[in-house]
C-alpha positions in Angstrom: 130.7 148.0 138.3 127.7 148.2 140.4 127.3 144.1 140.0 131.4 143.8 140.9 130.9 145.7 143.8 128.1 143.9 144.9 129.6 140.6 144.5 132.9 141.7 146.4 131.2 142.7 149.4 129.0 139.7 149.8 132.7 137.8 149.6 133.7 139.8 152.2 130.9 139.8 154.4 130.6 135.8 153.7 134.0 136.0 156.3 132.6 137.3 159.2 130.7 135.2 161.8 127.3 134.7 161.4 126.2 137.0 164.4 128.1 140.2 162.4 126.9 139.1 158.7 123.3 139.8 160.0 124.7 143.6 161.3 126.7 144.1 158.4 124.0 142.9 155.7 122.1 146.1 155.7 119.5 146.7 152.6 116.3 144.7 151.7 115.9 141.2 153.5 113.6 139.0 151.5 111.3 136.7 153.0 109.5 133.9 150.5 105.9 132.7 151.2 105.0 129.5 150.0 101.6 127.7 149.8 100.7 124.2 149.7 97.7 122.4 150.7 96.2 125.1 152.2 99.2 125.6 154.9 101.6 129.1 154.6 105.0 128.7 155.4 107.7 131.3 154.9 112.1 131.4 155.3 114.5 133.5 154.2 116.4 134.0 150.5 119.0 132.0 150.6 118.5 130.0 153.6 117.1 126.2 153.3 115.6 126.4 156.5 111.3 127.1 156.9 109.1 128.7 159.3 106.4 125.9 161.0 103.4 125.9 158.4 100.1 127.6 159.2 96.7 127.2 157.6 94.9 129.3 155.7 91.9 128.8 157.2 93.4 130.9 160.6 92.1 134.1 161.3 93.8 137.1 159.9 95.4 138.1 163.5 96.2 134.7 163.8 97.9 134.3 160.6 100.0 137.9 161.2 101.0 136.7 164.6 102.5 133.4 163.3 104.0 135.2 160.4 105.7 137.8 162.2 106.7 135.3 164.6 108.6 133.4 161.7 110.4 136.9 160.8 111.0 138.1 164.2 114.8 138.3 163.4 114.7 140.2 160.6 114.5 144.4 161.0 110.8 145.8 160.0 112.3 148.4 157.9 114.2 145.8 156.0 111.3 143.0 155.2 110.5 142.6 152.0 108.0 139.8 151.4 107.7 137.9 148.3 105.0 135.3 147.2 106.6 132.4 145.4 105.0 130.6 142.9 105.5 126.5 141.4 107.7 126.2 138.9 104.3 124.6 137.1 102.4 127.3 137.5 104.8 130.1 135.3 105.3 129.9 131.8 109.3 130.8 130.8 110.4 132.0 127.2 114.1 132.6 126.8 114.2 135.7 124.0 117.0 137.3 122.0 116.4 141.2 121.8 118.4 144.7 120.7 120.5 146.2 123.2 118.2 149.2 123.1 115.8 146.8 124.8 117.1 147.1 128.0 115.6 150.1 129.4 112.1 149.0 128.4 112.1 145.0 129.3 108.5 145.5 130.9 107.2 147.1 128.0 108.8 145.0 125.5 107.2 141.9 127.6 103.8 143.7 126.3 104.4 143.3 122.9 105.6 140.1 122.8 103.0 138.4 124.8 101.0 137.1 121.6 103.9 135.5 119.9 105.6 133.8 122.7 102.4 132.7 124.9 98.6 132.0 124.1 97.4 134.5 126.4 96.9 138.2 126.6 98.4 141.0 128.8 94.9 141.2 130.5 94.9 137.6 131.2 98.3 137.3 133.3 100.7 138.3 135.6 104.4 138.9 133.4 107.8 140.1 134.2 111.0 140.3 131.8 114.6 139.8 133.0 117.9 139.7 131.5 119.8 136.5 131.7 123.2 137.0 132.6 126.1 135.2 130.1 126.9 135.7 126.6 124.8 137.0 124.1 125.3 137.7 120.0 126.8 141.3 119.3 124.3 143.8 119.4 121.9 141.8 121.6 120.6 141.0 125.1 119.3 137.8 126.4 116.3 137.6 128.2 113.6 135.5 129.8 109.9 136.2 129.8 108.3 134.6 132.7 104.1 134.5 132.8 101.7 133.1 135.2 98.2 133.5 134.5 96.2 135.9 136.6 93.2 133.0 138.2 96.2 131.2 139.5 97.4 134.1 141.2 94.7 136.0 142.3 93.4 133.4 145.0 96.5 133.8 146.8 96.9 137.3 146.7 93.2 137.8 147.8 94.0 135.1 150.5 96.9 137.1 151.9 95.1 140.8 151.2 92.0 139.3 153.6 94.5 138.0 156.1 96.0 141.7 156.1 99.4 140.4 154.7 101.0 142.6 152.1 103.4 141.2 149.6 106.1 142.9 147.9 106.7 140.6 145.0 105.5 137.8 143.2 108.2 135.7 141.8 109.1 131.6 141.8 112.2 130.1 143.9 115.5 129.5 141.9 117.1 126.3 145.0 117.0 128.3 148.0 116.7 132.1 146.9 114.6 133.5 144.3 114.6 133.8 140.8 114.5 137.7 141.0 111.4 138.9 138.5 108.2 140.4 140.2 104.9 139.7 138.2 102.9 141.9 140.8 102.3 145.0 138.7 104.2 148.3 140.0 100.6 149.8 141.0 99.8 146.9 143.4 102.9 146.4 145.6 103.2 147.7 149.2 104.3 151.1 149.5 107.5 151.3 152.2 108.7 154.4 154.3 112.2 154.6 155.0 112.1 156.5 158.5 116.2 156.3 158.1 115.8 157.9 155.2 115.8 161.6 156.7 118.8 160.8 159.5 120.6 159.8 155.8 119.5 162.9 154.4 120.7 164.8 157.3 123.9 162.9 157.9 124.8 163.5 154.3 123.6 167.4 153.9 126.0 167.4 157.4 128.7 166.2 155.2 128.5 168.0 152.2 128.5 171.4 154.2 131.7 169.6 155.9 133.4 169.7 152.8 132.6 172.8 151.5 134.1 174.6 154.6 137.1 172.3 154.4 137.6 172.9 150.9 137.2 176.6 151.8 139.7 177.1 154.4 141.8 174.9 151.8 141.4 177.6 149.4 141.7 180.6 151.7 145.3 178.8 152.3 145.6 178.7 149.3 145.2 182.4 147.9 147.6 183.6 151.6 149.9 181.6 150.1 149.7 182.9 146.0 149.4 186.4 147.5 152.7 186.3 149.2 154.3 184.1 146.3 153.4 186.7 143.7 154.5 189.8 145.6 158.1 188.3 145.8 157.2 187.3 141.8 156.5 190.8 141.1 159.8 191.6 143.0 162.0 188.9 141.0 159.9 190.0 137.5 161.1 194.1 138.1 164.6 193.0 138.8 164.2 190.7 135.4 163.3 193.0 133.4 166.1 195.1 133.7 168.5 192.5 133.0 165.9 191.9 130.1 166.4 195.7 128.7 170.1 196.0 128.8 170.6 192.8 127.4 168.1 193.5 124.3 170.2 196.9 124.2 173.8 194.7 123.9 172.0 192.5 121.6 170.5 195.1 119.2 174.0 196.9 118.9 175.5 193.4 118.4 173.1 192.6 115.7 173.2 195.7 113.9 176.6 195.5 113.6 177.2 191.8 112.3 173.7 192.1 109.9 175.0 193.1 106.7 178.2 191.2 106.7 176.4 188.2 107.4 173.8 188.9 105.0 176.7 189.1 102.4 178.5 186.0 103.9 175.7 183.9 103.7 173.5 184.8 100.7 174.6 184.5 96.6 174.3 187.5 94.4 171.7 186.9 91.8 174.2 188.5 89.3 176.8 185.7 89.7 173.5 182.9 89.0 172.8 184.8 86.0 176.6 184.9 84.8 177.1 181.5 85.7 173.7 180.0 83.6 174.7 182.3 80.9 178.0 180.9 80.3 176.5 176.8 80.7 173.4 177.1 78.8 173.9 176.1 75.3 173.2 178.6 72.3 169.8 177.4 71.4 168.3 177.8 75.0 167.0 180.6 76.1 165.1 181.4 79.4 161.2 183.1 80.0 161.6 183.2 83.5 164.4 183.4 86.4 163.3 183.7 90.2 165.0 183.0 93.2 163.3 183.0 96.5 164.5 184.3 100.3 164.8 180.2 100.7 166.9 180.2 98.1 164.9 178.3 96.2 165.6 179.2 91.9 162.3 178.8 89.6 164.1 178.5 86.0 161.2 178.6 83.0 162.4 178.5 78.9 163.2 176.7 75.6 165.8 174.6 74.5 166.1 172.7 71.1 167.3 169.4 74.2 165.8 170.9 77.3 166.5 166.9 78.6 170.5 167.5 78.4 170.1 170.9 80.6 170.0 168.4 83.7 173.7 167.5 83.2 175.0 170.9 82.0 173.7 172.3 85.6 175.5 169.8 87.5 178.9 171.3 86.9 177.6 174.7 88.6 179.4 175.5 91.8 176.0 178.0 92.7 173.5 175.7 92.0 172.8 172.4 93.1 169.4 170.0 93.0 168.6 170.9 89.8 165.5 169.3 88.7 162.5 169.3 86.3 159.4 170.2 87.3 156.3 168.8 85.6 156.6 167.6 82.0 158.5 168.7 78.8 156.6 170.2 76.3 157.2 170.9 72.7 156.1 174.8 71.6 154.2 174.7 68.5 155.1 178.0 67.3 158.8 177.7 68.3 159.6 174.0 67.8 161.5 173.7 70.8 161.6 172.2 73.9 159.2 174.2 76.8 160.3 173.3 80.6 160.3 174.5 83.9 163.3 173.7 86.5 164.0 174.2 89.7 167.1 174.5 91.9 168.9 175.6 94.8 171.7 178.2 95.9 175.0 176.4 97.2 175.7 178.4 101.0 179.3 179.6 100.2 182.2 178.5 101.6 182.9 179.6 105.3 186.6 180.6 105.6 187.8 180.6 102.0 191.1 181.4 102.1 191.8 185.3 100.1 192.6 184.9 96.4 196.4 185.5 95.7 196.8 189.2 94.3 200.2 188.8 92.6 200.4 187.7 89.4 204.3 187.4 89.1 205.9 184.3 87.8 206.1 182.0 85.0 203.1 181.9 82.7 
């Protein structure tokens, strides 16, 4: 996200005139030194455009009075100076490493010195970068890029006599650069950011801004809930006497319509009994009858053909679903037929019409 937002607003500030891209740029402004043949010359990232040259056999004032001259239109607190190196002079290995790598690139660099150069971390200058583009799973590309210290020290020497400080050491990529610094963390120029306490301020400014805001929000807020929930308390009083009289109506209604419901909807147990009694053939007999508030009847015995029960049940007008549950088994000691069914109670008939009392007629 940080990269997209990045690279959307350089598109956007790419559309304004030049004289408004320099006010709207804002952040570091990099500055690349070169040196060749004993002359300086510096120019903006990005721009093709160099300063005149200037040797570097000038005196120090001299050579700051030239330089600042070449940067004149660039803000103080925004210079950032970078030395940039020959692409001959820098030695570049592309590497494949874990993801886990990428908080650590500098010190991963360390321990790959020996087996991707001949040299050793005391004997250079080294940065590592990840590349951008795609990568295998689970791995980051990345480029190790080494210049040996006796090709860099003359010129940072140079430049530290001429009382010019550097911010980075790096090699040009076309116009800009290729954005690694060799120079070691403990040897680049220390910068104060005098905006950086009016930000401070402007933003502590801010933040108590939004508190009180989102304090007079909430005191809004509660004035409003308060009057809300004394017109809720009003409504929930008034409820809840409507609430009692209608659990009174409802309780009396209930109580009478319970058992004659309960009768109307549920199966005596008796009539199940009568009616297995009268299908079950002689040589069955049962261990076990339950029946459940689901309705749900557990039926456990012998038979001498426990297999033929299945059919017999279907006939019954209280019992339907019958079933076997697990396997038929053969009792040893009784030579019959062990099983366990289950079934379910038939709801009776709503609004069966009254059986016929009279018996008159022809038989």
């Amino acid at each position: 996200m940080p990269g997209f937002l990045a690279w959307w607003w350089g598109e956007l500030r790419e559309l304004l005139p030049a004289r408004w891209q320099a006010f709207f740029g804002g952040g570091n402004v990099w500055c690349l030194l070169h040196h060749h043949d004993g002359q300086w010359s510096v120019r903006r990232s990005g721009r093709p455009a160099t300063s005149a040259p200037w040797s570097d056999a000038l005196d120090a004032p001299d050579q700051q009075a030239l330089l600042n001259a070449a940067v004149a239109d660039v803000d103080r607190q925004d210079l950032r100076l970078a030395l940039c190196l020959p692409q001959e002079a820098v030695l570049r290995r592309r590497l494949l490493l874990p993801e886990a790598a990428r908080e650590n690139l500098r010190q991963i660099g360390t321990f790959e010195m020996d087996r991707q150069t001949p040299f050793r971390v005391d004997q250079v200058y080294y940065d590592l970068r990840e590349l951008p583009g795609p990568a295998p799973a689970g791995r980051i590309a990345a480029e190790l890029v080494v210049a040996t210290r006796t090709a860099v020290d003359a010129k940072l020497g140079h430049l530290r006599n001429a009382g010019i400080a550097i911010d980075a050491v790096d090699l040009c990529d076309g116009d800009t650069r290729l954005g690694v610094n060799l120079l070691p963390p403990e040897m680049a120029s220390a910068h104060r950011d005098p905006r950086r306490r009016l930000n401070l301020v402007l933003a502590v400014a801010a933040l108590v801004l939004l508190v009180l805001c989102l304090g007079q929000y909430l005191h809004n807020r509660q004035e409003a809930l308060a009057a809300m929930q004394a017109q809720v308390d009003d409504m929930r009083a008034d409820a809840q006497k409507i609430g009692q009289l209608r659990k009174q109506l409802e309780d009396s209604t209930g109580a009478s319509g319970f058992l004659a419901k309960r009768k109307t909807d549920s199966v005596a147990v008796v009539d199940v009994l009568e009616d297995l009694t009268a299908r079950i053939p002689d040589d069955t007999w049962l261990e076990r009858f339950t029946v459940d508030s689901a309705g749900r009847v557990g039926i456990q015995g012998q038979s001498g053909k426990a297999a033929s029960l299945i059919d017999v049940l279907q006939g019954s007008k209280l019992l339907t679903g019958a079933n076997f549950q697990g396997v038929i088994q053969r009792d040893p000691a009784t030579n019959k037929e062990r099983f366990f069914m289950d079934a379910q109670l038939r709801k009776p008939a709503t609004g069966k019409p009254a059986a016929n009392s009279s018996t008159g007629g022809a038989p």
